[in-house]
C-alpha positions in Angstrom: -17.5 -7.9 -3.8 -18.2 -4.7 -2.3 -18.6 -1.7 -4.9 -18.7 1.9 -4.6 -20.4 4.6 -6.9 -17.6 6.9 -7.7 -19.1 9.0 -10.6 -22.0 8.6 -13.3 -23.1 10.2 -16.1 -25.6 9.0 -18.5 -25.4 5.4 -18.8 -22.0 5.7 -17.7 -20.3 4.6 -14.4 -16.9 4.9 -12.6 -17.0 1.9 -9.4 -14.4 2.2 -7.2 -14.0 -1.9 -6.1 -11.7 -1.8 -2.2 -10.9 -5.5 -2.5 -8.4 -4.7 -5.4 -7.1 -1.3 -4.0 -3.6 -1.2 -2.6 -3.6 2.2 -1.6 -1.1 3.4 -3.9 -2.5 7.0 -4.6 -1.8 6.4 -8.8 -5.5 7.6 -9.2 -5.3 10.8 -7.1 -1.9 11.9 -8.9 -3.6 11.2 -12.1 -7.3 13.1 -11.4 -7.5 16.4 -13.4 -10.2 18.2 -10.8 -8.6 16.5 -7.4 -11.9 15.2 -6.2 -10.2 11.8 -4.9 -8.8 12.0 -1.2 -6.5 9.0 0.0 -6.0 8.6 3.5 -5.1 6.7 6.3 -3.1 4.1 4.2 -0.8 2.6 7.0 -3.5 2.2 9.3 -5.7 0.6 6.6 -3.1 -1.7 5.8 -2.8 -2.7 9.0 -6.9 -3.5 9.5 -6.4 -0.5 12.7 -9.6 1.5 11.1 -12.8 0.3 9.4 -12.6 2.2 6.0 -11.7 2.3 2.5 -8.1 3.4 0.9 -10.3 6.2 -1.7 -12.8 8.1 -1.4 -14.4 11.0 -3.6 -16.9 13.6 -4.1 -19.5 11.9 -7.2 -20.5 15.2 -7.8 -17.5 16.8 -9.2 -16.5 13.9 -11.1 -16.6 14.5 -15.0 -16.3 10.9 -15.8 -12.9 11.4 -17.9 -11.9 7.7 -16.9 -7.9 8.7 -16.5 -8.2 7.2 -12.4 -9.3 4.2 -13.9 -6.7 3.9 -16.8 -3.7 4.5 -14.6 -4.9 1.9 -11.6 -2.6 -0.5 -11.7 -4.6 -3.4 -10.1 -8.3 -2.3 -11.7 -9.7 -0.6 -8.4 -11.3 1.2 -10.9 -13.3 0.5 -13.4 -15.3 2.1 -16.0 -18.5 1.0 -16.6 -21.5 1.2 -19.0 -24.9 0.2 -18.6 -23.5 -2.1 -16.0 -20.6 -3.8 -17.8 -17.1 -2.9 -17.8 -15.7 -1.2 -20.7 -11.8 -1.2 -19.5 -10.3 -1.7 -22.6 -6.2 -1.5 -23.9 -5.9 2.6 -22.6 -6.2 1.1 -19.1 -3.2 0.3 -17.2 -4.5 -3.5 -15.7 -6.1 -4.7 -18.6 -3.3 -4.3 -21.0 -1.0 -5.8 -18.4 -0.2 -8.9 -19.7 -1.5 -11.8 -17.1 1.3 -14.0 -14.8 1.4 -17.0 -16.3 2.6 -20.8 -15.8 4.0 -23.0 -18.7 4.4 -26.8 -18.6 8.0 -26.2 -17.5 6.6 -26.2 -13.6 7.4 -28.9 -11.4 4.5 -27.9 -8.3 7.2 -27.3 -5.9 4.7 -24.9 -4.1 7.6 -22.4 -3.6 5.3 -19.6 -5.6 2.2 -20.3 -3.7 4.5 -19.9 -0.5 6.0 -16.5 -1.6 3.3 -14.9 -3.1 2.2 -12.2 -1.4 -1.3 -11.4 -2.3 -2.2 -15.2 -1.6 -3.0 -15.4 -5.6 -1.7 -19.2 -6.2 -3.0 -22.2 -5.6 -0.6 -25.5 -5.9 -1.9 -28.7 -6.2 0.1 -31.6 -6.0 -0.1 -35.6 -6.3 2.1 -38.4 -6.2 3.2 -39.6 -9.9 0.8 -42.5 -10.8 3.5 -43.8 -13.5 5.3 -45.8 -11.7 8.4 -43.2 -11.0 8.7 -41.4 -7.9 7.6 -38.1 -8.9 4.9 -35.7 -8.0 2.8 -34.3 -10.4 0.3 -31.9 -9.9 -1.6 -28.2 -11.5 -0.7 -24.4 -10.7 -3.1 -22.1 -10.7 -2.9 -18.3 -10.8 -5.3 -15.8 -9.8 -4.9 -13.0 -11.8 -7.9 -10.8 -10.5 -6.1 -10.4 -7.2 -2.5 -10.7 -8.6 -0.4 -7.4 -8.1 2.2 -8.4 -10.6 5.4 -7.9 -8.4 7.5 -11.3 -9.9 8.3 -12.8 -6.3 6.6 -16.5 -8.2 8.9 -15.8 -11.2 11.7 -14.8 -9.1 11.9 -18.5 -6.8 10.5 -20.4 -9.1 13.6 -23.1 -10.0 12.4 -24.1 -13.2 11.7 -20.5 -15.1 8.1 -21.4 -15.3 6.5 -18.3 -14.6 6.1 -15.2 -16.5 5.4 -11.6 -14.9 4.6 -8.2 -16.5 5.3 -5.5 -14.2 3.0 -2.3 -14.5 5.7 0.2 -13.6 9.9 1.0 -13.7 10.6 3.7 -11.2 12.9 5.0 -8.7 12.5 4.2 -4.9 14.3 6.9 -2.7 13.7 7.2 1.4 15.7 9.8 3.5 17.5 7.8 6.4 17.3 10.9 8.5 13.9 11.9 8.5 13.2 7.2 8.5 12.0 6.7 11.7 11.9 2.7 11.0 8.1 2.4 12.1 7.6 -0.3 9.6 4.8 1.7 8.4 6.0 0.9 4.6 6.7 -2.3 5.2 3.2 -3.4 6.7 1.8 -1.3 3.6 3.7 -2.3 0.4 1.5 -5.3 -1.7 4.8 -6.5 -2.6 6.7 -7.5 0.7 9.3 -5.5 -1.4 10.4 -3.0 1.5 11.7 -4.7 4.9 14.1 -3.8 7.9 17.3 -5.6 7.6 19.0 -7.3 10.5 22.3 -6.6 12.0 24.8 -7.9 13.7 26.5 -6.3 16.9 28.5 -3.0 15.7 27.2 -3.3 11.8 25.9 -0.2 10.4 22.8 -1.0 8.1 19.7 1.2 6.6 16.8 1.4 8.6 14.5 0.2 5.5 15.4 -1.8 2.8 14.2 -1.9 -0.7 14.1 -5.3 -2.6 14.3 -3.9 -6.3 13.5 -6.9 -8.3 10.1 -7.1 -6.4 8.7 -3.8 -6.2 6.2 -2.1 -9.2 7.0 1.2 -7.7 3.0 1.7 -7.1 3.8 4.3 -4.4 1.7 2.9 -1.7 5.1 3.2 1.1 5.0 7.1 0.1 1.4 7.4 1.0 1.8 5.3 4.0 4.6 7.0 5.5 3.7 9.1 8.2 6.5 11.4 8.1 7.3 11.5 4.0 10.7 10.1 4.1 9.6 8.0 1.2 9.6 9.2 -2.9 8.4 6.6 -5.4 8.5 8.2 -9.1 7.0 6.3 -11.7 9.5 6.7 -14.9 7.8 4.4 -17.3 4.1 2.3 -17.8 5.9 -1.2 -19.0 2.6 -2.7 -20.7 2.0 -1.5 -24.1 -1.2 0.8 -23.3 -3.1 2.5 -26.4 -2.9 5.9 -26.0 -0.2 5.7 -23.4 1.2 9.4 -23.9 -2.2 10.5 -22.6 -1.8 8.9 -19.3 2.4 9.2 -19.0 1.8 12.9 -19.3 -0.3 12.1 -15.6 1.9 10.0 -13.9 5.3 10.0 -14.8 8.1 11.9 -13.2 5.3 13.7 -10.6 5.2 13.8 -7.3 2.6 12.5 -5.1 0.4 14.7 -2.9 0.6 14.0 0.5 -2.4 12.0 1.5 -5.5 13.7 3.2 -6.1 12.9 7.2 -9.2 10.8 7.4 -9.0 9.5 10.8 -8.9 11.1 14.3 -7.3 9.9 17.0 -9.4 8.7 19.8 -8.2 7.9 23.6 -9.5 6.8 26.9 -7.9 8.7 30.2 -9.6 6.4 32.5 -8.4 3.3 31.2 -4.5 4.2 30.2 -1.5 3.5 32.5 0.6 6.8 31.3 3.4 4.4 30.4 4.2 6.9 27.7 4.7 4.1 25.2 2.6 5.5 22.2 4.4 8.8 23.1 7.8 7.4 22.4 6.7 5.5 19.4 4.8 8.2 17.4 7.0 8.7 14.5 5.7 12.6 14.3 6.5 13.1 17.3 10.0 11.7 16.9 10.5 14.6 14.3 11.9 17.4 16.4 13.6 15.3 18.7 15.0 12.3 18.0 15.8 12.0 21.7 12.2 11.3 21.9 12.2 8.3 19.6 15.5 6.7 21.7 13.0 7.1 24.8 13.2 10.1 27.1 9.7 10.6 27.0 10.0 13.4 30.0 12.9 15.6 28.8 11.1 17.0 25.9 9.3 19.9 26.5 6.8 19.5 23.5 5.2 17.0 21.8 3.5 17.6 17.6 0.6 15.0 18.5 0.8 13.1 21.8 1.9 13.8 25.1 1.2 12.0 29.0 -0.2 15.2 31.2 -1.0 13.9 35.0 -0.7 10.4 34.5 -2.3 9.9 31.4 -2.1 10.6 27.3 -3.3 13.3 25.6 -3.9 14.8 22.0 -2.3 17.8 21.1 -2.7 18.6 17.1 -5.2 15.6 15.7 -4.1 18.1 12.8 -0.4 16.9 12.2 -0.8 12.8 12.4 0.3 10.6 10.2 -2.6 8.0 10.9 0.2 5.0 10.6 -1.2 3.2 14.0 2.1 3.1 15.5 0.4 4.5 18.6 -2.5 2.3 18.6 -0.2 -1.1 18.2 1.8 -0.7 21.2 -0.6 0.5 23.9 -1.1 -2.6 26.4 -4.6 -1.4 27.5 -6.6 -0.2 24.6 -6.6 3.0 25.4 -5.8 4.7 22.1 -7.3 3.9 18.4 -8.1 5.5 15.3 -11.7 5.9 14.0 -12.8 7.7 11.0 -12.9 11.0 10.5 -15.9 12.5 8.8 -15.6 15.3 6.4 
């Protein structure tokens, strides 16, 4: 498992570990001296740039531990003399872990949901004489995010699931651009766009409540902040929990720090105009833009086609969600990461 040296003093050591990050931004919300940047989290999410949800600068961090306490999924971890010393005042340890009881029946319907791939279902005809299938269910909980989709299908109330969070999940329809940003982004498959039949009005994204752990990773994917996840309560009984509720509860998020730059190639793209259209930025101050009249808009925030092919305008103002990148038929646009 990759690591990264986040902070250390003494004997002490704060690893950042990028397998178990979901880019939810808990830890940069929570970190008294604002040394840890998030960035990029859509286009992370959706494997468009080589790099990690968090980074940080080691050298002002005073090793308090309160990023690691309030990780929800143990991206963090406090260390000393090389072993971890996460203990009941951090968030994912004191979570209690998803668990299966005898009442299971192997039906597979868990492993199918779940979607961090965290179950394992194996099953095997009955060797009793009845025709029945037996079998074992296996849970994961290192990778396990703790959002109740196995609990939720499972027909035979075997599963148990303690969410880390209860929140609220609001997104403004009229700044929603429906870039599927969030929902390519949220560990949870708890945010999707729903389908419609001819003349039915619907929202443009759609939360599924029972699902969600309100981590926050949608708000720091969105590219054009339509999304506000508040944490209102930590559900697992953490020691010292007022320490860390004072951090996270009822705050808003920063908005995440622009660590990639957009890259293109003039001599390869068509000026179709596509990654115009679809940039959700530059749908912002025109929504005519977003419905496709690419060449009746006088300006453009990020991305515009000048003789025949595309071109940056403010590498400043994007929303690194990859929209862009996804739709081009030639290559001819990508992210890459910016250095500080």
């Amino acid at each position: 498992m990759n690591e990264v040296m986040f902070g250390t003093k003494d004997d002490k050591q704060l690893m950042y570990l990028p397998q178990k990050c979901i880019g939810c931004g808990t830890c940069v919300v929570a970190c008294p001296k604002g040394i840890i940047t998030i960035g990029s989290v859509g286009a992370v999410a959706r494997g468009l740039i080589d790099k990690d949800y968090l980074e940080n600068d080691p050298s002002g961090c005073i090793m308090c531990g309160i990023c690691a306490k309030t990780c929800p999924t143990g991206a963090l971890e406090m260390r000393q003399g090389g072993k971890s010393i996460n203990d009941n005042t951090y968030v994912s340890f004191a979570l209690e872990p998803t668990t299966v009881n005898e009442n299971c029946v192997h039906c597979g319907l868990c492993e199918q949901i779940c979607p961090q791939g965290c179950i394992e279902v194996r099953q095997w005809l009955a060797s009793d004489g009845s025709a029945k299938v037996d079998g074992e269910t296996n849970i994961n909980n290192s990778c396990c995010v703790h959002c109740g989709w196995c609990a939720s299908v499972c027909p035979a109330d075997a599963i148990t699931v303690q969410k880390p969070f209860a929140g609220t999940w609001v997104r403004d329809e009229a700044t929603c651009t429906a870039c599927r940003t969030c929902v390519d982004t949220c560990p949870c498959n708890a945010l999707f766009n729903p389908e419609w039949e001819a003349g039915e009005r619907v929202d443009k994204v759609s939360q599924r409540a029972d699902v969600c752990i309100y981590c926050g990773a949608c708000e720091m994917a969105c590219p054009v902040d339509a999304i506000t996840v508040t944490k209102t309560q930590i559900i697992p009984e953490v020691e010292k929990k007022a320490i860390i509720e004072k951090k996270i509860l009822n705050v808003k998020a920063p908005r995440p720090t622009l660590t990639s730059v957009l890259m293109t190639d003039e001599e390869v793209c068509l000026g179709c105009g596509n990654c115009v259209i679809v940039c959700p930025v530059n749908a912002q101050d025109n929504k005519n833009l977003a419905a496709g009249y690419l060449n009746e808009v006088e300006s453009k925030k990020i991305l515009e086609v000048r003789n025949g092919s595309v071109k940056v305008v403010n590498q400043d103002v994007c929303g690194s969600d990859g929209a862009c990148v996804m739709i081009c038929p030639v290559n001819a646009i990508w992210l890459e990461r910016r250095e500080c």
